[in-house]
MDTraj code that builds the backbone (N, CA, C; nanometers):
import mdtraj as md
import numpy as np

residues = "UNK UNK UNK UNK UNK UNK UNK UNK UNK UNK UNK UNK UNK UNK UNK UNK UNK UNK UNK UNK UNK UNK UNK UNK UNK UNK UNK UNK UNK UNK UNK UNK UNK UNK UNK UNK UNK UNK UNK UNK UNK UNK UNK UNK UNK UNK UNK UNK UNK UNK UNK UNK UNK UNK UNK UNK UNK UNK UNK UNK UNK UNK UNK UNK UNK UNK UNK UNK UNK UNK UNK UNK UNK UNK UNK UNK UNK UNK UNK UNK UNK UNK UNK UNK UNK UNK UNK UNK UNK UNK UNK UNK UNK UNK UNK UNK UNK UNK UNK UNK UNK UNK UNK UNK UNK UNK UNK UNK UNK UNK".split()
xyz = np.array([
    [1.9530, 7.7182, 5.5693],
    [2.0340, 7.8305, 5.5245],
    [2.0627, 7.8147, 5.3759],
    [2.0306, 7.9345, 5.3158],
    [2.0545, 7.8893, 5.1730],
    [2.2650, 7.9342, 5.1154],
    [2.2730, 7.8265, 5.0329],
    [2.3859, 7.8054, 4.9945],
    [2.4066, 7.9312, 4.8760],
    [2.5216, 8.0287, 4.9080],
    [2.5951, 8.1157, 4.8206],
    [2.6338, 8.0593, 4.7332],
    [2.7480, 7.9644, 4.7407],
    [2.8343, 7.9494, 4.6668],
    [2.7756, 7.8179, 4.6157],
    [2.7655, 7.7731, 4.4629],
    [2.7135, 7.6971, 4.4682],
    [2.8336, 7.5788, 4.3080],
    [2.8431, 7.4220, 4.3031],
    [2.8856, 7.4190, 4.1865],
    [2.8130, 7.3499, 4.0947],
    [2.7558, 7.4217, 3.9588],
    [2.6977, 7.3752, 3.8913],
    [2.7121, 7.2175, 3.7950],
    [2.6383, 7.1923, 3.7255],
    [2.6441, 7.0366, 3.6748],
    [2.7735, 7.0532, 3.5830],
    [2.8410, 7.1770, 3.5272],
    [2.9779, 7.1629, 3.4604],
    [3.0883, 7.1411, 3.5298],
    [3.0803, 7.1612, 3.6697],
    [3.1743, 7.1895, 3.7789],
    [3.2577, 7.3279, 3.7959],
    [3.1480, 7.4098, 3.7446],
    [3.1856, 7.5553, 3.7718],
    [3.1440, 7.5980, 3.8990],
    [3.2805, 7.6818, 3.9885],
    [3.1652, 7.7689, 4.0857],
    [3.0565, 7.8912, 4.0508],
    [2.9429, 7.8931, 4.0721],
    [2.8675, 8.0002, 4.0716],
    [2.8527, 8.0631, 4.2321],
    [2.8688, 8.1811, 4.2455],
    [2.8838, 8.2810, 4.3683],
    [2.7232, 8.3316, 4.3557],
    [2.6523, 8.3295, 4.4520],
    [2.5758, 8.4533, 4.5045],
    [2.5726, 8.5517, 4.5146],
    [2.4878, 8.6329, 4.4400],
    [2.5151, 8.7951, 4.4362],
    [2.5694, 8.8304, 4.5533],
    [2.5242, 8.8288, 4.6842],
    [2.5448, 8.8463, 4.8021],
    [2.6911, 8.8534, 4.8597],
    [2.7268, 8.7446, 4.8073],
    [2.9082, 8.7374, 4.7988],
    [2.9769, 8.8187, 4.7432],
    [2.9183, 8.8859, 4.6581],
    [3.0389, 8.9651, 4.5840],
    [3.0143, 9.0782, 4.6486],
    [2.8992, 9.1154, 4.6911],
    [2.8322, 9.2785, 4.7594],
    [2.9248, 9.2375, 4.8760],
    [2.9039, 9.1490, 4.9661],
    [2.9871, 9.1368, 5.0960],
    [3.1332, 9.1938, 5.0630],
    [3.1818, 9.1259, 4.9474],
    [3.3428, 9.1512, 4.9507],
    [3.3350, 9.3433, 4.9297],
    [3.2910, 9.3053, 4.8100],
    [3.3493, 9.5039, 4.8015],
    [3.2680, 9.5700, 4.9365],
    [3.1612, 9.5765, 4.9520],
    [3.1446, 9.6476, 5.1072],
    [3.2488, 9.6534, 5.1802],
    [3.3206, 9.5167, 5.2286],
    [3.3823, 9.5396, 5.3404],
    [3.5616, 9.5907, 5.3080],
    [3.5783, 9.5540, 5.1375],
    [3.6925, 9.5794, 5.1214],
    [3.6625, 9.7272, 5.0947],
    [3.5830, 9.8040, 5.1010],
    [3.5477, 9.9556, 5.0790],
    [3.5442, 9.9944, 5.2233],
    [3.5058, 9.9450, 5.3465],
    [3.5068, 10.0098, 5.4689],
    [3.6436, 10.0004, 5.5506],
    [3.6911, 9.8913, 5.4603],
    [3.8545, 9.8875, 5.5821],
    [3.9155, 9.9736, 5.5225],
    [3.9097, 10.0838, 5.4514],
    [3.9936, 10.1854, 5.3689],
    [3.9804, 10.2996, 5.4640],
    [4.0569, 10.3496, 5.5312],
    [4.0858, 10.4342, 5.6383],
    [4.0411, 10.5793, 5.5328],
    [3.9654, 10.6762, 5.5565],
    [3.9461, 10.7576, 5.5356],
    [3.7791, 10.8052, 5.4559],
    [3.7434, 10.6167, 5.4704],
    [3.5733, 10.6207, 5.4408],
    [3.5214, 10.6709, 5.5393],
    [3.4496, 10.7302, 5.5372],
    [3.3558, 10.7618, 5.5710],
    [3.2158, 10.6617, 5.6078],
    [3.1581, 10.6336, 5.4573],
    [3.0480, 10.5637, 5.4722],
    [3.0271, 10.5284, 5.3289],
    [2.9543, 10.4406, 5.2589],
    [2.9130, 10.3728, 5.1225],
    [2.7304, 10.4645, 5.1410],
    [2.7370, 10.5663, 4.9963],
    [2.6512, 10.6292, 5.0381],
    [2.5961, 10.6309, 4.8984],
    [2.5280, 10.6868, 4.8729],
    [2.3852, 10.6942, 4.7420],
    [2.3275, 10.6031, 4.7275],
    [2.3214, 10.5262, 4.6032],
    [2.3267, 10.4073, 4.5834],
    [2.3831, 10.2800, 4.6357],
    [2.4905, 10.3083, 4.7002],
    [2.5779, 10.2067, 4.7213],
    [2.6889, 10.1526, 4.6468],
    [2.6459, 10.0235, 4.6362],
    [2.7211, 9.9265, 4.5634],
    [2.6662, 9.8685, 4.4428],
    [2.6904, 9.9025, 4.3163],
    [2.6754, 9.8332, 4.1940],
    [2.8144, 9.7543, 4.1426],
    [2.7162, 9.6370, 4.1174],
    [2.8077, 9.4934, 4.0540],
    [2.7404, 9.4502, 3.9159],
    [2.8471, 9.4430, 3.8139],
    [2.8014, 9.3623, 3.7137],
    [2.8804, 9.2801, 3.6590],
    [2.8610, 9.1725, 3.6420],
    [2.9505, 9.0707, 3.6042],
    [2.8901, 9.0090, 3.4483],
    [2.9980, 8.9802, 3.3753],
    [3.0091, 8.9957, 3.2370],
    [3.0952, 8.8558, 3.2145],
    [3.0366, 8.7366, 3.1993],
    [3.1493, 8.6064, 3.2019],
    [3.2144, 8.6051, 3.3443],
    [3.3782, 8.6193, 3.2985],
    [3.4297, 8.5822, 3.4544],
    [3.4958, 8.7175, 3.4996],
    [3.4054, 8.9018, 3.4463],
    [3.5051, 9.0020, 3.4642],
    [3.3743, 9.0664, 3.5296],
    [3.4061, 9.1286, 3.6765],
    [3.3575, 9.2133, 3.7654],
    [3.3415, 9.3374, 3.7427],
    [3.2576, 9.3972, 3.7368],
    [3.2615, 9.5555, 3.6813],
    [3.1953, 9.6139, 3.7763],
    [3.2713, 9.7337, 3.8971],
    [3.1842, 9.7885, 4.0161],
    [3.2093, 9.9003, 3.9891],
    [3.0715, 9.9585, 4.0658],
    [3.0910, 10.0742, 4.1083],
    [3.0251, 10.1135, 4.2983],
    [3.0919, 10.2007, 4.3126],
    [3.0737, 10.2598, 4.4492],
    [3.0732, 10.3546, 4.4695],
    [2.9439, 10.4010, 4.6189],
    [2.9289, 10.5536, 4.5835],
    [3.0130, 10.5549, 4.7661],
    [3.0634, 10.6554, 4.7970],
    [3.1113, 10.6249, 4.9141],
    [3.1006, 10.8127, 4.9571],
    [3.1185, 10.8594, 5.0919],
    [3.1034, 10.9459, 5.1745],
    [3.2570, 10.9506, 5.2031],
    [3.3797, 11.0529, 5.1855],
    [3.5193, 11.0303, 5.2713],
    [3.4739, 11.1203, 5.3927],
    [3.6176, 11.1006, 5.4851],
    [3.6050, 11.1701, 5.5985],
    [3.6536, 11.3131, 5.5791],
    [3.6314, 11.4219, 5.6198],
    [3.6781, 11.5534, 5.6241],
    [3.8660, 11.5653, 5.6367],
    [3.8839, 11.5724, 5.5400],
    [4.0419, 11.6250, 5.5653],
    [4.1456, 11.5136, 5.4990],
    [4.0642, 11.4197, 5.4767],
    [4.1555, 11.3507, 5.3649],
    [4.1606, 11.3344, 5.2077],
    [4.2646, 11.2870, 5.1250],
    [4.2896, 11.2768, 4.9627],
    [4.1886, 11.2130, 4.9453],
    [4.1073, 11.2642, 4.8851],
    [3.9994, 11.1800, 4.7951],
    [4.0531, 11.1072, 4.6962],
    [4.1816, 11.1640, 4.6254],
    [4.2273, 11.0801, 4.5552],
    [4.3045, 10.9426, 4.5866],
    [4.3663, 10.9796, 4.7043],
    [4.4261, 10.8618, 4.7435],
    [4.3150, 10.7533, 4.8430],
    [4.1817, 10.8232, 4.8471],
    [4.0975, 10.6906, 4.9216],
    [4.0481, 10.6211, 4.7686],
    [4.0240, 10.7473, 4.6705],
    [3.9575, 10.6042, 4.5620],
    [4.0618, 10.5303, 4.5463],
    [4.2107, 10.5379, 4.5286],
    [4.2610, 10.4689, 4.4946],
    [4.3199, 10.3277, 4.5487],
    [4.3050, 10.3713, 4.6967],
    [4.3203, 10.2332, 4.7803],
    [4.2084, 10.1791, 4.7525],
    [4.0692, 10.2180, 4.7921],
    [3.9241, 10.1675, 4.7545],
    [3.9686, 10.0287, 4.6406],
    [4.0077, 10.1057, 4.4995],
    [4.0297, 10.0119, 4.4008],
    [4.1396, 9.8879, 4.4206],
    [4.2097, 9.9460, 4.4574],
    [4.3352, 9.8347, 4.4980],
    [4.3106, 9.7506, 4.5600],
    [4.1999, 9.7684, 4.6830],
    [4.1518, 9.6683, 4.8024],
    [4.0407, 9.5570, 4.7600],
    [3.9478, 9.6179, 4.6582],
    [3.8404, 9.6107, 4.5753],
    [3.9429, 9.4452, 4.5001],
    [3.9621, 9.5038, 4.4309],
    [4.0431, 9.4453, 4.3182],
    [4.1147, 9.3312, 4.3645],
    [4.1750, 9.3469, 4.4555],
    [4.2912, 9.2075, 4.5170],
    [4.2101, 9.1468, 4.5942],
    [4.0995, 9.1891, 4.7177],
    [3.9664, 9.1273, 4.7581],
    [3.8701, 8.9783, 4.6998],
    [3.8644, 9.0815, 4.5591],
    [3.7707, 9.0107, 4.4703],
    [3.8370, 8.8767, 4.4096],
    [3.9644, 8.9126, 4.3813],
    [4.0601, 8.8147, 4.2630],
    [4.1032, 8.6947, 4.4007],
    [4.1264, 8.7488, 4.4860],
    [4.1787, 8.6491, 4.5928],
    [4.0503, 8.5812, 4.6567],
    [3.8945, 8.6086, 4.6660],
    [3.8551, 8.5279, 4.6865],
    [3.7606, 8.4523, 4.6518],
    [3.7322, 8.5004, 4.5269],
    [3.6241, 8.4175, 4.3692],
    [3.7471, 8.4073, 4.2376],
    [3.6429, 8.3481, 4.1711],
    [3.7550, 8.3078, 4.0762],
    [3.7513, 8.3797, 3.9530],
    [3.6866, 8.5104, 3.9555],
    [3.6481, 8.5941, 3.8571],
    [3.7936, 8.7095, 3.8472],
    [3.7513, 8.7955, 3.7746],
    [3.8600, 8.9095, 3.7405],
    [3.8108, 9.0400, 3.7610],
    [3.8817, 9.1119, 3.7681],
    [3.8164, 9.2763, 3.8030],
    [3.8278, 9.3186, 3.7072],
    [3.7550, 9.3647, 3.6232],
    [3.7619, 9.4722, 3.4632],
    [3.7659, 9.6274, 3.5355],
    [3.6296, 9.7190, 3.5418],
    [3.6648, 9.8382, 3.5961],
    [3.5942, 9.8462, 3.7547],
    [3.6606, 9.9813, 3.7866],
    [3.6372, 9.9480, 3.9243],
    [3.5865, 10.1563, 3.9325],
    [3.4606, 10.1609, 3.9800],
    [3.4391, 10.3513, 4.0064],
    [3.4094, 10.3647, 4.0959],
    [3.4863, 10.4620, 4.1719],
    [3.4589, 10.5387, 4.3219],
    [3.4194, 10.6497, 4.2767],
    [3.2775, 10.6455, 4.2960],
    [3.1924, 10.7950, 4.3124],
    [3.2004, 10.8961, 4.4410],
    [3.2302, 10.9639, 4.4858],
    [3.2701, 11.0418, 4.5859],
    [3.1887, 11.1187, 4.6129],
    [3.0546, 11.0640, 4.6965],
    [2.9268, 11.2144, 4.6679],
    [2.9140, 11.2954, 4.8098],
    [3.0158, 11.2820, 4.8876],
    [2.9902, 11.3621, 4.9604],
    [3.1116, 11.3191, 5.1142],
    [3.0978, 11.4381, 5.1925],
    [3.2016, 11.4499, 5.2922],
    [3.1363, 11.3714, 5.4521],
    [3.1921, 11.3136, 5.5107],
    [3.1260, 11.3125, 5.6454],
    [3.2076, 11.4102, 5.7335],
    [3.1894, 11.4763, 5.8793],
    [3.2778, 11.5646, 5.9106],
    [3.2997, 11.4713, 6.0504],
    [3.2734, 11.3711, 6.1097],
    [3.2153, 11.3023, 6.2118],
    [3.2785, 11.1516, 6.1525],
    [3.3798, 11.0657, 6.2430],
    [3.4132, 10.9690, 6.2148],
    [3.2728, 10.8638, 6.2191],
    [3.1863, 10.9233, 6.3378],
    [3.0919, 10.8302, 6.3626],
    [2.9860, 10.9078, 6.4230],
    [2.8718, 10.8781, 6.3919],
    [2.7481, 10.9886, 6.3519],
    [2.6760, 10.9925, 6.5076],
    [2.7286, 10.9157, 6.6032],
    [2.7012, 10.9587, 6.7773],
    [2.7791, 11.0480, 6.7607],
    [2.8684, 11.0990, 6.7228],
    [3.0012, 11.2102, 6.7442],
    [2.9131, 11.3493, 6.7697],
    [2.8706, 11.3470, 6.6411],
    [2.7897, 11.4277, 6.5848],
    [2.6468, 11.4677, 6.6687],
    [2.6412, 11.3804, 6.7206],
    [2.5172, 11.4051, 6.8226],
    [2.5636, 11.4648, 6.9248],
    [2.6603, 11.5105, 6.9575],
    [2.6861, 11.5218, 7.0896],
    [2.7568, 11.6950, 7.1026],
    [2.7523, 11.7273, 6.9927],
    [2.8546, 11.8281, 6.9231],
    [2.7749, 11.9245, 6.9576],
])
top = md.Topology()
chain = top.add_chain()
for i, resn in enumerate(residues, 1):
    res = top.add_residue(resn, chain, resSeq=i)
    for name in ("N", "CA", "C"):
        top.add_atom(name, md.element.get_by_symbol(name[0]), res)
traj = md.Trajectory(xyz[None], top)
């Protein structure tokens, strides 16, 4: 199994891309009113020790778009800082579209 997290000959941790996609994914799906992580996805760029994301996400029909990006970021943000040792610089919720269906069997059945 290959090792994520790894510490280099300075005794720095270095993270695996993989790690950081895991965190915001999942700190983007426990946000009640996602929908789904949709276009692109998930873009990460890291710059020294400052995180710079973006996310394209799907909300559900009938809720604040404004208030899901904004948990999105909040969850994003305290996620990241609480479990690497990096910092969050900016954080973008792209909003490209609605789901009307909590869950896409729903939708099949309709």
């Amino acid at each position: 199994m290959k090792n994520l997290i790894n510490i280099d000959s300075d005794g720095d941790i270095v993270y695996g891309n993989h790690v950081l996609l895991s965190i915001v994914q999942l700190a983007t799906q426990e946000i009640s009113g996602v929908g789904s992580i949709s276009g692109k996805g998930v873009k990460i760029d890291v710059v020294g020790d400052t995180v710079n994301v973006r996310v394209g996400i799907n909300v559900l029909y009938g809720v604040s778009c404004a208030d899901v990006a904004f948990r999105i970021q909040s969850n994003i943000k305290r996620n990241v800082e609480t479990s690497t040792t990096y910092k969050v610089g900016k954080i973008d919720v792209n909003i490209l579209g609605v789901d009307f269906h909590e869950n896409n069997s729903e939708a099949n059945t309709l």
